[in-house]
VOGU-901095 format. One line per field, with one value per residue (C-alpha): x, y, z. Coordinates in pm, whole numbers, plus 32768, in hexadecimal, padded with zeros to 4 digits. Example, Ala and Ser with C-alpha at 12.3 -4.5 7.8 and 13.67 -1.06 7.14 Angstrom:
X 84CE:8557
Y 7E3E:7F96
Z 830C:82CA
This chain:
X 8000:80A1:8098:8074:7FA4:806E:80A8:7FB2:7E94:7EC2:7EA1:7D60:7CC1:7D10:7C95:7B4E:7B24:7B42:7A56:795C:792B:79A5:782D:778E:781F:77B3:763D:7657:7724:7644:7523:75F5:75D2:76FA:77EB:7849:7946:7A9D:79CF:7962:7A8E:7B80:7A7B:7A5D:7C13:7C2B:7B56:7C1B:7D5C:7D04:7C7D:7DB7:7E82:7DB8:7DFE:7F8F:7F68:7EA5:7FBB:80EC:802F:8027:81BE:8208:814D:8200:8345:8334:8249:8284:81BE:80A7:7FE3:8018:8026:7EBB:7E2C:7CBB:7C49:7B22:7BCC:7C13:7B15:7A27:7AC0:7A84:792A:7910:79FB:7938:7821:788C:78BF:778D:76F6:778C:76B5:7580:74E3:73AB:72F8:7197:712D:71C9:72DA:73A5:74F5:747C:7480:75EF:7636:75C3:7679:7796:77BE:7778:788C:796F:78D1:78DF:7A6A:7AB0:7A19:7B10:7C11:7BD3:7BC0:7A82:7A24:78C7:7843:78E3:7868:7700:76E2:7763:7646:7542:75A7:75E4:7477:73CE:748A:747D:730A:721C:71A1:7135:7097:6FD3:6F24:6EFA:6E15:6EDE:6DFE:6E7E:6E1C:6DE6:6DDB:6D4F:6D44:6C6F:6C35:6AAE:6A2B:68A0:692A:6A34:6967:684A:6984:6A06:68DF:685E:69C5:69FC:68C6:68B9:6A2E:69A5:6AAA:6A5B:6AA3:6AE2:6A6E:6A97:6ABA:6AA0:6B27:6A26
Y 8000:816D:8264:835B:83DC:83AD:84C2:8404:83C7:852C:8589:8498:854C:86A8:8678:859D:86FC:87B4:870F:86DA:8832:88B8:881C:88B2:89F8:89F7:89B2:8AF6:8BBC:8B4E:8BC6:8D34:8CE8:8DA8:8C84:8BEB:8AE7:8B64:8BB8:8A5C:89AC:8A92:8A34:88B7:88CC:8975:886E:875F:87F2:881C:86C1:8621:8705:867A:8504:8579:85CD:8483:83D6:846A:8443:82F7:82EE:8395:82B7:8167:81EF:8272:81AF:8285:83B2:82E4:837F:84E7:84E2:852B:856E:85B5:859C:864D:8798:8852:87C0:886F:89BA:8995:8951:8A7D:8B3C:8B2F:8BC9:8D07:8CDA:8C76:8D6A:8E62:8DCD:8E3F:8F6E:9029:90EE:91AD:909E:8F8C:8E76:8E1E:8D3C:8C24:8B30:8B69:8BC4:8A69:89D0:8A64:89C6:884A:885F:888D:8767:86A4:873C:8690:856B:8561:85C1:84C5:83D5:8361:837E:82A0:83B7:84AA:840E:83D8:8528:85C7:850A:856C:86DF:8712:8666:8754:88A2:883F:87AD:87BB:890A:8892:8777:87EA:8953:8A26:8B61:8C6D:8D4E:8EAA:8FFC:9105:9264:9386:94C5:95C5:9725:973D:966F:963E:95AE:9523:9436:93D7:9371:92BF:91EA:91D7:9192:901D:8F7A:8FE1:8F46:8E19:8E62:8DC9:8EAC:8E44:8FBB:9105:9237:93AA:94D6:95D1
Z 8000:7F97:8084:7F68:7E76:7D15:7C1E:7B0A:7C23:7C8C:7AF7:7ACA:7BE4:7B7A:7A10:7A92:7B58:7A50:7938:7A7D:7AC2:7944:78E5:79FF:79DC:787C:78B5:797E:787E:777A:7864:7877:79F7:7AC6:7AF5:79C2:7945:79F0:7B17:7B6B:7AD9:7BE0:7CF6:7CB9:7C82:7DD5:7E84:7E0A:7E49:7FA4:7FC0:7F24:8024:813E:80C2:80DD:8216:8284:81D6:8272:83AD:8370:8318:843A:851F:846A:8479:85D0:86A8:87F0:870F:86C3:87E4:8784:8616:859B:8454:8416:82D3:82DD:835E:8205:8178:8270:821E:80C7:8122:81E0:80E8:7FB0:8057:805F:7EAB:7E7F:7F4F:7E5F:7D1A:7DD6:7D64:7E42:7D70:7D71:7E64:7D9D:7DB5:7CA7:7C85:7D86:7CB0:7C2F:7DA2:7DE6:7CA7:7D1C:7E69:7DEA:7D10:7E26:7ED4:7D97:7D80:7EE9:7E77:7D66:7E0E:7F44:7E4B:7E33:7CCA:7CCC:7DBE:7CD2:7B94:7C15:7CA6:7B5A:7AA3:7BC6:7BC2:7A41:7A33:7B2D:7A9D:794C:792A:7A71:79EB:78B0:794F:7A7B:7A23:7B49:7B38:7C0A:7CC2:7C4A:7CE8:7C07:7C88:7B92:7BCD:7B1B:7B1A:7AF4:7C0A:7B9F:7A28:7AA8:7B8B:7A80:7987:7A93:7B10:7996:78FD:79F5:79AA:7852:77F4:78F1:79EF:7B38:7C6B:7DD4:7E32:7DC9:7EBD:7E1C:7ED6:7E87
């Protein structure tokens, strides 16, 4: 068993990074969402990075302890510690995709998008390319397709404002039925 991780494993999981989130990153490019191709690749690269840092670390833990057995005790290594940060860490990227605007949200989705491609980039990096691989099919699927699939009427708010207030009202309660817009309720400031 190496204690290692060898320069073509390290290379596999790097490019399998890269194409994994490349596709992703795409879809949202494609989509002229905020984050695009470079965005997620960089992301997803980082993750794995870290993750193949952290499995370093386990192993020279490991070397340490064989070689001297008197540090076994004190020489720790816990791989979930970067990995955690990058959890945490990729937060505050994502939180810059999201627009507020007029009452309304935009860039969650690529927020979102974002974020699971670092968790598939530990995967990858961690070495555990079925969770990888199956994720990348599960996400790609859900960013890619869901929408076109399931149809969700948003409820949007529309706010008009008018200068005569008696005409402005009778276009306004004649104008919704009339195009057969359905409305929740409508309040006029009179």
């Amino acid at each position: 068993m190496t204690l290692h991780l060898d320069i073509i494993t390290i290379i596999i999981r790097l490019l399998l990074a890269t194409g994994i989130s490349g596709v992703i990153g795409w879809d949202r490019a494609h989509k002229h969402r905020p984050a695009g191709i470079r965005t997620h690749i960089l992301v997803c690269l980082g993750a794995c990075i870290v993750a193949m840092i952290q499995k370093e670390i386990g192993f020279n833990a490991i070397a340490i302890a064989r070689q001297y057995p008197a540090y076994k005790g004190i020489i720790r290594a816990d791989e979930a510690r970067l990995i955690a940060q990058v959890i945490s860490g990729i937060g505050f990227l994502g939180a810059g995709t999201i627009i507020v605007e007029h009452h309304s949200i935009k860039g969650l989705t690529t927020a979102a998008s974002l974020w699971v491609v670092a968790c598939i980039g530990l995967a990858v990096g961690m070495g555990n390319y079925a969770i990888a691989i199956a994720s990348f099919v599960v996400v790609y699927g859900v960013v890619a397709f869901l929408k076109q699939i399931v149809r969700v009427n948003p409820l949007k708010k529309v706010e008009i404002q008018y200068f005569d207030k008696k005409k402005g009202k009778k276009f306004i309660l004649n104008y919704f039925p009339n195009c057969q817009i359905k409305c929740n309720s409508i309040d006029l400031f009179l």
